[in-house]
Backbone as JSON, one array per atom type, in Angstrom:
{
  "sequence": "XXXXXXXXXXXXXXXXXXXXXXXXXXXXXXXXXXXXXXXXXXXXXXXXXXXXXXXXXXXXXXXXXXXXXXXXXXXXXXXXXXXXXXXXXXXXXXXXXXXXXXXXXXXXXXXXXXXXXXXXXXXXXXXXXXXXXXXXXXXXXXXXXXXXXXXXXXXXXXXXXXXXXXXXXXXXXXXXXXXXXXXXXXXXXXXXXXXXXXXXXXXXXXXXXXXXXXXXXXXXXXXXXXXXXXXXXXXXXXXXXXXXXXXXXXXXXXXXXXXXX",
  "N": [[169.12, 121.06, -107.34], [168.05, 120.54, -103.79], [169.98, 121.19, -101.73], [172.68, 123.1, -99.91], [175.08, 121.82, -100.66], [176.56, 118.32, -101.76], [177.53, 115.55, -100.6], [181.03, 113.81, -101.61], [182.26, 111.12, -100.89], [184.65, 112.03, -99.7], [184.97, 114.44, -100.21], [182.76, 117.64, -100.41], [180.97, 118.64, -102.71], [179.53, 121.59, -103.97], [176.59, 123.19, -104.24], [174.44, 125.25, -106.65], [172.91, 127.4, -105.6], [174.49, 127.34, -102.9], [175.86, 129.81, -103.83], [177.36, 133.29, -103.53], [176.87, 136.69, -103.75], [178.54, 138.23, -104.9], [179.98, 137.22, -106.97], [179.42, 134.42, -109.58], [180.7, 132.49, -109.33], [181.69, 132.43, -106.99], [181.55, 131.08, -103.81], [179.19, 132.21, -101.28], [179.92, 133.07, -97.55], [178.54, 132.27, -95.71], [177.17, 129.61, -96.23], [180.17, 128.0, -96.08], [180.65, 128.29, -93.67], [179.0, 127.17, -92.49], [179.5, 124.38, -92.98], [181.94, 124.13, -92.12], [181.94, 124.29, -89.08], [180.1, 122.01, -89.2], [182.1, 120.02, -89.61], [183.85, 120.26, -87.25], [181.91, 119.72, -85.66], [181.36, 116.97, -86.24], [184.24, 116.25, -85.14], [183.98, 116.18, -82.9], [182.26, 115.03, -81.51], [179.92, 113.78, -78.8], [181.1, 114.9, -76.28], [180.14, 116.66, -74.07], [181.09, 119.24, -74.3], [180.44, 122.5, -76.29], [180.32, 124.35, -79.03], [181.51, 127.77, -78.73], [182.73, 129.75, -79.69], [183.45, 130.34, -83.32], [185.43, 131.3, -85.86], [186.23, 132.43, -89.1], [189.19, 132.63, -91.85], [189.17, 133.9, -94.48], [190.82, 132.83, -96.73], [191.21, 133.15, -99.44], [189.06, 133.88, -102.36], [186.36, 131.44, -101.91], [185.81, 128.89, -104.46], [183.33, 127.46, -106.73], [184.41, 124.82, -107.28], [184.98, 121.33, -105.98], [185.48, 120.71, -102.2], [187.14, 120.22, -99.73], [186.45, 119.64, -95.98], [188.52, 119.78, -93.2], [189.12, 118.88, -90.02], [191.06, 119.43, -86.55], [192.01, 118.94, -83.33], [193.52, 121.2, -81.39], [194.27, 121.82, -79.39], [193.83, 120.12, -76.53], [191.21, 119.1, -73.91], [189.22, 118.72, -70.94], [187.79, 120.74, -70.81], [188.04, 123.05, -71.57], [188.53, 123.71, -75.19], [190.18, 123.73, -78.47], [190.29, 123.64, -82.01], [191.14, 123.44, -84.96], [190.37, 124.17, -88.14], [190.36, 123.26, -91.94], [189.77, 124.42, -95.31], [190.1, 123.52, -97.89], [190.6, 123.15, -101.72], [191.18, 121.54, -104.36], [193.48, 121.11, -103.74], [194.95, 123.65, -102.52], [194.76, 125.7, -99.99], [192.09, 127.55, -98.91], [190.38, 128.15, -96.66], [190.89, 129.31, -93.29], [189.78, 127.46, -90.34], [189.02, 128.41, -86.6], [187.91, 127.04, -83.68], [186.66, 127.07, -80.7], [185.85, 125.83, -77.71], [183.81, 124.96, -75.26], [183.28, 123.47, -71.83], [180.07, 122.43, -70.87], [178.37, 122.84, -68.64], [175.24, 121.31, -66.69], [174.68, 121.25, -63.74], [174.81, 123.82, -62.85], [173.23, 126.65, -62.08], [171.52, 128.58, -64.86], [171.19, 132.24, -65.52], [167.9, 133.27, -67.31], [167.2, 133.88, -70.38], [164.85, 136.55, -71.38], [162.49, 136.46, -73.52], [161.34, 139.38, -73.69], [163.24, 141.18, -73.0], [165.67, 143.36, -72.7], [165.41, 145.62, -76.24], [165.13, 143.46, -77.46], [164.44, 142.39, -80.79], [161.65, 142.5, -83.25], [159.36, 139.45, -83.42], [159.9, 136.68, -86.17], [157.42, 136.54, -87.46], [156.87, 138.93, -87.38], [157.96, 139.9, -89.46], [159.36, 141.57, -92.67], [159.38, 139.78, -95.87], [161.7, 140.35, -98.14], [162.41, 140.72, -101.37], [165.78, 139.75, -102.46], [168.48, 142.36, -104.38], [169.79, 141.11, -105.62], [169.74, 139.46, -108.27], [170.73, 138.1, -110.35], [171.62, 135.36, -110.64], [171.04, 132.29, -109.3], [171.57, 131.55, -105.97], [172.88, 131.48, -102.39], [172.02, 134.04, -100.75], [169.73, 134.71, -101.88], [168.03, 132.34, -102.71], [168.54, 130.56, -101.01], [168.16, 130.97, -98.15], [165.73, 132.2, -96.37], [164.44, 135.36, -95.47], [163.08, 137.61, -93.47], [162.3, 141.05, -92.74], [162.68, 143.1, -90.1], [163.62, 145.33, -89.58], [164.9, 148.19, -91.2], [166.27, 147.04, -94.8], [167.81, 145.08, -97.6], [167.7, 147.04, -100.27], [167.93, 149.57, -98.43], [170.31, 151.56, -96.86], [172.35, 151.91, -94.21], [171.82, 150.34, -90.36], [169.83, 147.33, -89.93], [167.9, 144.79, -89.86], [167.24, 141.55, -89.4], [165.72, 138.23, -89.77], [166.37, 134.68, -90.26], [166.18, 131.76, -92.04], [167.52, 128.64, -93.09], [166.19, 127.73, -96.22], [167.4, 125.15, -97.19], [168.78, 121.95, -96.62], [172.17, 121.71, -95.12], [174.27, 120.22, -95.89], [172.92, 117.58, -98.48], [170.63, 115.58, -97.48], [170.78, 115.23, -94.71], [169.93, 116.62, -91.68], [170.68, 120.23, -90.68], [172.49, 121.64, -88.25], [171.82, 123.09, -85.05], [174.02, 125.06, -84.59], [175.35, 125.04, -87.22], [173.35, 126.48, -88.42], [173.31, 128.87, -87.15], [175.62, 130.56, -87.74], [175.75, 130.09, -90.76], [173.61, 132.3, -90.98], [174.9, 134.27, -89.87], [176.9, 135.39, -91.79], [175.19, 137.67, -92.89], [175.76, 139.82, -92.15], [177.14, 141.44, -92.74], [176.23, 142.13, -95.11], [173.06, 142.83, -94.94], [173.53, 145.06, -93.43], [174.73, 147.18, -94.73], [176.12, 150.18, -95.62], [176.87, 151.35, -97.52], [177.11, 151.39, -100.87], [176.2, 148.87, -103.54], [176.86, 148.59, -105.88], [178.43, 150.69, -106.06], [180.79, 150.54, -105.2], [183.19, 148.08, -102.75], [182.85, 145.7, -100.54], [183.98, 143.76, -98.72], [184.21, 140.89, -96.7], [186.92, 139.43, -94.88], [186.89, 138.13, -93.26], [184.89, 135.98, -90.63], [183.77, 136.23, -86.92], [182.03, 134.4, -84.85], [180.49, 134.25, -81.78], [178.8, 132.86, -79.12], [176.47, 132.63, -76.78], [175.08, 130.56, -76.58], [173.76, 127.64, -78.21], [170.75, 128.31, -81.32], [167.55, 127.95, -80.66], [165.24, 126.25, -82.61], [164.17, 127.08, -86.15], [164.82, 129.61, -86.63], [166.8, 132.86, -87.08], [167.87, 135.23, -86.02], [169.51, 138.57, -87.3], [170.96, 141.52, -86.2], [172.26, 144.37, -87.5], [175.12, 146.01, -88.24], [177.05, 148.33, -89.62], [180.61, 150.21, -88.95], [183.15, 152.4, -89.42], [186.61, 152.87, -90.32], [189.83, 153.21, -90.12], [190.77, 154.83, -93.83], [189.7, 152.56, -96.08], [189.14, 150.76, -94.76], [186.38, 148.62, -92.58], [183.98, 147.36, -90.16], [181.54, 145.13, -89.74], [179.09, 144.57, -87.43], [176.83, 142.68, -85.62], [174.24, 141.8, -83.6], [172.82, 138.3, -82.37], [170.23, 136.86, -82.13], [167.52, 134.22, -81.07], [163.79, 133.17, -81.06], [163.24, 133.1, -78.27], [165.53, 134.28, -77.21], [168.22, 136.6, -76.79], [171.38, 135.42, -78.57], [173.55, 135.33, -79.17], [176.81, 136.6, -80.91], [178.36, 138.69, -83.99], [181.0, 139.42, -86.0], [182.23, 141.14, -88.71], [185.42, 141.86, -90.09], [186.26, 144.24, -92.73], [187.36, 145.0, -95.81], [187.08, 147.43, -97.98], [186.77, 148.96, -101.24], [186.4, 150.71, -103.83], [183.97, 150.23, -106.36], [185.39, 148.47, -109.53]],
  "CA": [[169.42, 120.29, -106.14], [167.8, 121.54, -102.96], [171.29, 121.44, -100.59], [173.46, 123.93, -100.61], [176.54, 120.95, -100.96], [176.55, 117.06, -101.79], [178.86, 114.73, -100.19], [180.64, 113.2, -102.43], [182.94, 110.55, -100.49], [185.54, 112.94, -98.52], [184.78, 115.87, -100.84], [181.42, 118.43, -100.93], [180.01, 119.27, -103.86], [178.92, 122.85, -103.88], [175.42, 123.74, -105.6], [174.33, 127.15, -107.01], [172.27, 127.34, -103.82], [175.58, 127.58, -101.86], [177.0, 130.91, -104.52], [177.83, 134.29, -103.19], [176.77, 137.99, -104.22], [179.89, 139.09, -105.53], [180.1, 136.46, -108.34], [178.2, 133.49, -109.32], [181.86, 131.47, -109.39], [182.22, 131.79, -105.74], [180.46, 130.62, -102.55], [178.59, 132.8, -99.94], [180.61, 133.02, -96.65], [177.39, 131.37, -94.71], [177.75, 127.88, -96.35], [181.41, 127.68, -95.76], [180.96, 128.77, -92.19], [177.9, 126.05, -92.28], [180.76, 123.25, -93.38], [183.33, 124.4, -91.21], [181.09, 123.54, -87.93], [179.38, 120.35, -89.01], [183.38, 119.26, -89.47], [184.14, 120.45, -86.08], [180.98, 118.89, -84.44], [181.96, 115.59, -86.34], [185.28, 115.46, -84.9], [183.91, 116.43, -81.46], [181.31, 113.98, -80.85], [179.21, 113.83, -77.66], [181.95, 114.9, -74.82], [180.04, 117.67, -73.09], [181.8, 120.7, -74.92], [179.82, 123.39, -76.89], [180.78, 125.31, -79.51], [180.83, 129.35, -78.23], [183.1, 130.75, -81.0], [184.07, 130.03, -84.42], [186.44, 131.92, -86.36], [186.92, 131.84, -90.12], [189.83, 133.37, -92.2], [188.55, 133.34, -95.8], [192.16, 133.16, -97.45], [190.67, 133.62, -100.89], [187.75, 133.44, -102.47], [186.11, 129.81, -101.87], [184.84, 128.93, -105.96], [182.12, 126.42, -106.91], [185.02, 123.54, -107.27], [184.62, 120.65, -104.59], [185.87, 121.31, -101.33], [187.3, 118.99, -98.56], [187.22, 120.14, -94.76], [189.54, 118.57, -92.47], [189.52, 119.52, -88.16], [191.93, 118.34, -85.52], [191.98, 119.38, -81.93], [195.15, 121.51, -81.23], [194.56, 121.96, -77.55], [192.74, 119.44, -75.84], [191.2, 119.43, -72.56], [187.28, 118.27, -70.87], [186.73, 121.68, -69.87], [188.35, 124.11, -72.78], [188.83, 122.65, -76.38], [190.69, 124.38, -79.57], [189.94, 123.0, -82.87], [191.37, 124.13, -86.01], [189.84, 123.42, -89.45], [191.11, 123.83, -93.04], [189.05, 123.97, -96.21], [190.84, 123.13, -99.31], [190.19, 123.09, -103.02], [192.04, 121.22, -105.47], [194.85, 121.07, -102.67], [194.82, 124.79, -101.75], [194.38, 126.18, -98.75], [191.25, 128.19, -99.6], [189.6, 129.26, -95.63], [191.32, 128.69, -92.36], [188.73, 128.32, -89.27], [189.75, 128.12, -85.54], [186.55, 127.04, -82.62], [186.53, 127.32, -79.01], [184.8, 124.88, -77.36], [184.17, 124.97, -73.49], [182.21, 122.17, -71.43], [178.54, 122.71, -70.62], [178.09, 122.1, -66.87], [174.21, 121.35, -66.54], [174.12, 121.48, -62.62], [175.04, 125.04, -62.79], [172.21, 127.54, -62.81], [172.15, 129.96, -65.53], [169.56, 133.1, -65.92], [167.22, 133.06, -68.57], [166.82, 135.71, -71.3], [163.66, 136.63, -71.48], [161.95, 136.99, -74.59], [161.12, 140.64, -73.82], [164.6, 141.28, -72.7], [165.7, 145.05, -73.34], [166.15, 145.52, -77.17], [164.96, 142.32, -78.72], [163.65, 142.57, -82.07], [160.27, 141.83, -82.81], [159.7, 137.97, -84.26], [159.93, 136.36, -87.57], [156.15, 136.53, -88.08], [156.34, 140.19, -87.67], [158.53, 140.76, -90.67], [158.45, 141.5, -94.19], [160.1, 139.18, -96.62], [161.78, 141.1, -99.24], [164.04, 140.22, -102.15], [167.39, 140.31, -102.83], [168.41, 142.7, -105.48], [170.67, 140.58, -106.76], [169.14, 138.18, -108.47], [170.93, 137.64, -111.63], [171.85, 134.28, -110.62], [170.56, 130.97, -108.33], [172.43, 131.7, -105.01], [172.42, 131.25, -101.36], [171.16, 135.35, -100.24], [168.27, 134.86, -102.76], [167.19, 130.89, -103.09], [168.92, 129.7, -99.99], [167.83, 131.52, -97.12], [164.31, 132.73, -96.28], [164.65, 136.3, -95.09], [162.22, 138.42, -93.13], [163.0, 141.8, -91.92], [161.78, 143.79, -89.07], [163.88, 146.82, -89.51], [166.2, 148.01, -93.1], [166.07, 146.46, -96.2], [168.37, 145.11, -98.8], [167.87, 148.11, -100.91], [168.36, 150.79, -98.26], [171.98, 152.12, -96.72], [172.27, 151.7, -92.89], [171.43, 149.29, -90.08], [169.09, 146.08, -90.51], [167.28, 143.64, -88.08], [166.65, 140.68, -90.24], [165.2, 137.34, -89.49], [166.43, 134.09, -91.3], [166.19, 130.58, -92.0], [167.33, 127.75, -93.55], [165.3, 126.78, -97.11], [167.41, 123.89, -97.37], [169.63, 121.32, -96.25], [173.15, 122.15, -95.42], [174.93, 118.97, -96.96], [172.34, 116.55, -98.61], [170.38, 114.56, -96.2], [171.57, 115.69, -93.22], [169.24, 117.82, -91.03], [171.51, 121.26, -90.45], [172.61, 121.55, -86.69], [171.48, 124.66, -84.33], [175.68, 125.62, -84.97], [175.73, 125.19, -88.23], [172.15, 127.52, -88.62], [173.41, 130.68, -87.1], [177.12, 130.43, -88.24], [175.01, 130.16, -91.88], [173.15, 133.19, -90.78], [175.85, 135.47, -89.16], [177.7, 135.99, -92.42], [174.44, 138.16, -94.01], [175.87, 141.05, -91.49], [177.54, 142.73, -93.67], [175.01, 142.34, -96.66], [171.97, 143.88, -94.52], [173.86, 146.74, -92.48], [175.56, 147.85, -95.09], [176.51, 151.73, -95.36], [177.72, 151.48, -99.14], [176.01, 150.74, -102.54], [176.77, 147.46, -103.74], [176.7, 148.98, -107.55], [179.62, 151.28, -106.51], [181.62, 149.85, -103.77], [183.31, 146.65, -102.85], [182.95, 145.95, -99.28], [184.79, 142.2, -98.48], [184.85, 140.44, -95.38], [188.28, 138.73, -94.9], [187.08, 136.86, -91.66], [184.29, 136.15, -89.42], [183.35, 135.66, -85.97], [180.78, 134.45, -84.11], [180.5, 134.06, -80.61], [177.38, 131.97, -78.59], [176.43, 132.58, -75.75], [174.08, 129.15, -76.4], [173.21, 127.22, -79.48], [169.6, 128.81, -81.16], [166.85, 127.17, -80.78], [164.24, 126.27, -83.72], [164.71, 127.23, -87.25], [164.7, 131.34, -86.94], [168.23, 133.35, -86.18], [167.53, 137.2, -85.78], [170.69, 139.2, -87.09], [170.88, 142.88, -86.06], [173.41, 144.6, -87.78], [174.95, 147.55, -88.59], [178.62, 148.49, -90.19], [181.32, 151.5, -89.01], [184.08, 152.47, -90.22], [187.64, 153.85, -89.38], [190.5, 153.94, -91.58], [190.41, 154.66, -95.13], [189.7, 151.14, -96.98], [188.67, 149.65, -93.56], [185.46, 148.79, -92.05], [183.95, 146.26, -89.5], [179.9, 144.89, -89.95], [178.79, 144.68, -85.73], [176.19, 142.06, -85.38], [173.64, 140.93, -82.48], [172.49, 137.21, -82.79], [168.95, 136.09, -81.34], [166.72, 133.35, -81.54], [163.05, 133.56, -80.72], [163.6, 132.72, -77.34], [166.55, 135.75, -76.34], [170.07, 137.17, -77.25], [172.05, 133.88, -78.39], [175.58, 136.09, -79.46], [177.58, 138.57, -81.31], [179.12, 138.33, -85.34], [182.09, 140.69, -86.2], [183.13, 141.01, -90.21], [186.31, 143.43, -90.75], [185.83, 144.83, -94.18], [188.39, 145.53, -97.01], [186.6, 148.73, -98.21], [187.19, 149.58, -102.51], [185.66, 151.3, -104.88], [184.12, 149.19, -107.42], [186.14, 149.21, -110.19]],
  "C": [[169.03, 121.1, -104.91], [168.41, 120.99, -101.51], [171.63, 122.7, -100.75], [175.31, 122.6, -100.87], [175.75, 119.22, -100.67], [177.65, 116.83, -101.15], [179.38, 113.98, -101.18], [182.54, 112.15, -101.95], [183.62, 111.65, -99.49], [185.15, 114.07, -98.99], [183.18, 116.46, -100.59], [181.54, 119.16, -101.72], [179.41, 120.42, -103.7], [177.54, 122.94, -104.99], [175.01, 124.97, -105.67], [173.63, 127.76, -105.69], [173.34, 127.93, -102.58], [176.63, 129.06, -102.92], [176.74, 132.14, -103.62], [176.98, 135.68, -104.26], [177.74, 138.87, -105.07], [179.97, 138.42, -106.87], [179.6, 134.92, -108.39], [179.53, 132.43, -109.62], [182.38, 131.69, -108.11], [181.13, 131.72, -104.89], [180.16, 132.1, -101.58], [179.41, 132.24, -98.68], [179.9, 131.66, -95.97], [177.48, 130.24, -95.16], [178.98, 127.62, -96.08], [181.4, 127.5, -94.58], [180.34, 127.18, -91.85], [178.93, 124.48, -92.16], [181.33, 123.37, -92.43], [182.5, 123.4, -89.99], [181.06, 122.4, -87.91], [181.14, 119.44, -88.92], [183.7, 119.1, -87.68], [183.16, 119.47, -85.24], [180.93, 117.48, -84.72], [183.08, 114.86, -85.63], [184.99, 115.55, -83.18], [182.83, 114.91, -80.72], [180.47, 114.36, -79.83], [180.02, 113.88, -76.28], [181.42, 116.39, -74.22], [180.33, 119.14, -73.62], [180.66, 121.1, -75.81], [180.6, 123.99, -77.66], [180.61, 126.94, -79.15], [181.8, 130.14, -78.64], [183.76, 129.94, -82.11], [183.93, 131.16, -85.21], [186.89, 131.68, -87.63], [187.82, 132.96, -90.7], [189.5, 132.92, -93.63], [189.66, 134.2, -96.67], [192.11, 134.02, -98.83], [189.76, 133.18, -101.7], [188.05, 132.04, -102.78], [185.13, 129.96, -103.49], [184.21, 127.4, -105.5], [182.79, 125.34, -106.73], [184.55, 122.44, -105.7], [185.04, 121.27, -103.81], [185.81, 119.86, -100.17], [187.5, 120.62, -96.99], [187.61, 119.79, -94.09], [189.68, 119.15, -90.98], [190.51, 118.47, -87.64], [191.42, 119.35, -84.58], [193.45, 119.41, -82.01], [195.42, 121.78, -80.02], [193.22, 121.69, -76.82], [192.21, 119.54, -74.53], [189.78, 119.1, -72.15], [186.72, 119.47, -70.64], [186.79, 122.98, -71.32], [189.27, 122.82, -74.1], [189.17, 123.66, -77.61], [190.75, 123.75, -81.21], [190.31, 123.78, -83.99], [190.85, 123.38, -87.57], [190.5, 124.28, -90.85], [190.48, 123.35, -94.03], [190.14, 124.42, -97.34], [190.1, 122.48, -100.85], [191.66, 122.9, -103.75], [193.98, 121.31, -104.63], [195.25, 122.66, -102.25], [194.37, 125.2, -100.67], [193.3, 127.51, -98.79], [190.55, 129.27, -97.83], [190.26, 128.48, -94.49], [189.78, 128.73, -91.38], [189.48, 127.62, -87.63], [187.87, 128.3, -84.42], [187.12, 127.07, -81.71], [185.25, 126.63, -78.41], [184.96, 124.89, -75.93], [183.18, 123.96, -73.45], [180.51, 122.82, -70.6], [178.22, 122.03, -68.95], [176.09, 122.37, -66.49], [173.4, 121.8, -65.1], [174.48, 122.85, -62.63], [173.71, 125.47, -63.34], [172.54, 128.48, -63.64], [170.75, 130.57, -65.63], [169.28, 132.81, -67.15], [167.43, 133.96, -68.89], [165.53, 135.34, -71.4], [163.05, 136.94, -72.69], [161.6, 138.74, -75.5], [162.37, 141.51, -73.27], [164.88, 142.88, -73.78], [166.2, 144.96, -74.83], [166.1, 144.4, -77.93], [163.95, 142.47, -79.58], [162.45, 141.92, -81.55], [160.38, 140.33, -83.53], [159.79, 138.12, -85.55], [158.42, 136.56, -88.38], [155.78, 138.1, -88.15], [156.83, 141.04, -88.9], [158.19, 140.77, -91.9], [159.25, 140.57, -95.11], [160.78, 140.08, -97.81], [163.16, 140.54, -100.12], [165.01, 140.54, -102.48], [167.53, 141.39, -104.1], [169.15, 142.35, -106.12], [170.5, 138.93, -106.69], [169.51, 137.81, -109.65], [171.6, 135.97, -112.02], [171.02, 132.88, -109.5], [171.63, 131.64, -107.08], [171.95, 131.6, -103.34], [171.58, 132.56, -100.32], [170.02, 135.26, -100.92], [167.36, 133.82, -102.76], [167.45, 130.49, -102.05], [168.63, 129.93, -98.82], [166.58, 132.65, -97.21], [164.73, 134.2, -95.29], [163.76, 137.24, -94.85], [162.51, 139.55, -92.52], [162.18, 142.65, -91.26], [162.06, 145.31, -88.74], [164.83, 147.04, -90.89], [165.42, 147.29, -93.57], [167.27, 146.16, -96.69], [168.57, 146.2, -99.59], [168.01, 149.42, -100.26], [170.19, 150.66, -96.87], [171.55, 152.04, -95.43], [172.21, 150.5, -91.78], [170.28, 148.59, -90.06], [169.01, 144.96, -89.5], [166.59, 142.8, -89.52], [166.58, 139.33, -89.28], [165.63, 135.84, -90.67], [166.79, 132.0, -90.81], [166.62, 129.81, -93.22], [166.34, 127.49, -94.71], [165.71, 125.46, -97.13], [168.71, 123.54, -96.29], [171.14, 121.71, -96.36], [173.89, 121.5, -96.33], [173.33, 118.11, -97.06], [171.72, 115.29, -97.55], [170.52, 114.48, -95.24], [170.81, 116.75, -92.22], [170.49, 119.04, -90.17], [171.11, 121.36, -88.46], [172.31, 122.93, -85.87], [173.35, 126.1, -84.54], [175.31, 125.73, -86.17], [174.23, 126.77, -88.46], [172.58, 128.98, -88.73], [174.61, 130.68, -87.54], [176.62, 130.37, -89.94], [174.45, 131.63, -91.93], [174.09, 134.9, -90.58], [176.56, 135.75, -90.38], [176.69, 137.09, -93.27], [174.75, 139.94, -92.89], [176.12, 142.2, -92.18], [177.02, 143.3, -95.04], [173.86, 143.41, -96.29], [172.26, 145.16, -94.24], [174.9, 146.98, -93.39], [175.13, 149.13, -95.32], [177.1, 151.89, -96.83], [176.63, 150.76, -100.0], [176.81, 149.82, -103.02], [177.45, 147.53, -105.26], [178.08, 149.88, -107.61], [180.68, 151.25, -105.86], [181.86, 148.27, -103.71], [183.24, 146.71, -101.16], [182.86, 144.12, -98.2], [184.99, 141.86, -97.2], [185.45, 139.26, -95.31], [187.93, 137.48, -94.37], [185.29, 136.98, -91.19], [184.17, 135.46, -88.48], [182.44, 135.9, -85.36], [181.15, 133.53, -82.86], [179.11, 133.83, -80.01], [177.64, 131.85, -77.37], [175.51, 130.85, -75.35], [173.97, 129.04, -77.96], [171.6, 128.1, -80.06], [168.88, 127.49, -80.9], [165.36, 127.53, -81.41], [165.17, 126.65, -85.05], [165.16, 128.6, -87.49], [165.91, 131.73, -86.14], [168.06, 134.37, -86.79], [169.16, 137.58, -86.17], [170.51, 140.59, -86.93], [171.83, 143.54, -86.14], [173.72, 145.9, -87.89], [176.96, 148.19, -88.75], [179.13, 150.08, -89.56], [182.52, 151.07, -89.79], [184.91, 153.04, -89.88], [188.59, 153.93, -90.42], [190.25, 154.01, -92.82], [190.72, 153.34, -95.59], [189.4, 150.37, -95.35], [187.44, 149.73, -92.53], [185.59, 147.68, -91.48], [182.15, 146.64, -89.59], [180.2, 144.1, -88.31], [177.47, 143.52, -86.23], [175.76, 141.44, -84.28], [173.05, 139.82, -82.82], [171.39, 137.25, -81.91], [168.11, 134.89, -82.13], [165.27, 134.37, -81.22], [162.46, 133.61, -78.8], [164.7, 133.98, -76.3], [167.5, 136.04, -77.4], [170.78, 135.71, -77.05], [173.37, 134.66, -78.7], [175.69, 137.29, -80.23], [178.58, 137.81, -82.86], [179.67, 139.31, -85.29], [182.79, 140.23, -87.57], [184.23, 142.21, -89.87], [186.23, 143.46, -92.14], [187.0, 145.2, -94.88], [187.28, 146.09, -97.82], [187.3, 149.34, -99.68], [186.48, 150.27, -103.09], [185.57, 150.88, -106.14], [185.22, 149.54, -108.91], [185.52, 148.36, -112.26]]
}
């Protein structure tokens, strides 16, 4: 199936497309995140507001089973908007997420970023594609997302300037929204810039957020990453967001930090 999720009445259908790195019985953060949104921008409609953070708490791992997501608005308003969403499996409370939505005032000037703007990677056409090394299954870091990189690798330790897109459809039929794209994108922070071997380390992110300074625009969302670390068993993966166009935001994983076991 080339989604990463079917609709299937109120529920989505997860396909191998939409699995995770850690185990091929749960989902990749980046489709969840992808879900979360399109809920949010369903219940929002066309009133002016933007999404310019969303916030997930990924209770416990999300598995292959369906998955319903459900938003309300918990603090309304035309100018600032609060939106809480809740993905559930089999009636569990599986990932909380919380948006921030402000209103888009068009007569207001805003500066441009400039393409050449201090510190922006080079494009998508300048990178190298390289594959995952974990490929022992169908999944969304390997089949689901086209990945070019302009600085790191997958296989080496440090930080990582990658480039990525979309192969497929988020839900079935549905052309994926400039939100849903990089909110898809922003969870590979802690995969590229990681600082640990994947073979002997566990290195889990609880939560993430991403913050937009603007939606991207096109199919390409630049992540530039790069993990520290402070107490024992606790890290945080740092992420800059760009399109091809400028600096569109900022991703932040905190890390639960083990030693594989």
């Amino acid at each position: 199936m080339s989604c990463l999720f079917v609709a299937d009445g109120g529920r989505l259908v997860p396909t191998d497309l939409a699995r995770g790195p850690w185990s091929p019985g749960s989902l990749h953060g980046g489709p969840v995140a992808a879900v979360v949104a399109r809920s949010v921008e369903a219940l929002a409609g066309d009133d002016g507001l933007e999404v310019v953070r969303l916030t997930l708490e990924l209770l416990r791992p999300v598995t292959t089973a369906p998955l319903t997501v459900t938003s309300r608005v918990v603090r309304p308003g035309r100018k600032v908007q609060l939106v809480d969403s809740v993905v559930t499996q089999d009636d569990v409370e599986v990932t909380w997420g919380r948006s921030l939505r402000i209103r888009v005032d068009p007569a207001l000037p805003v500066p441009g970023t400039a393409r050449d703007e201090d510190g922006a990677p080079p494009g998508p056409d300048d990178g190298a594609e390289v594959p995952s090394q974990i490929t022992d299954y169908p999944a969304f870091h390997n089949e689901g997302m086209e990945i070019r990189f302009v600085e790191g690798r997958f296989d080496r330790r440090g930080p990582a300037t990658g480039w990525f897109r979309l192969r497929h459809p988020v839900v079935e039929g549905e052309p994926p929204s400039p939100v849903q794209r990089v909110v898809a994108a922003a969870d590979f922070g802690n995969g590229i810039g990681a600082e640990l071997d994947f073979r002997t380390a566990l290195f889990i992110n609880p939560d993430l957020t991403v913050s937009l300074l603007r939606p991207p625009v096109g199919e390409w969302v630049c992540v530039a990453a790069r993990t520290r670390f402070g107490a024992p068993g606790v890290g945080c993966a740092e992420s800059v967001l760009w399109d091809e166009h400028g600096r569109i935001g900022r991703a932040v994983q905190d890390l639960l930090v083990e030693p594989e076991r």
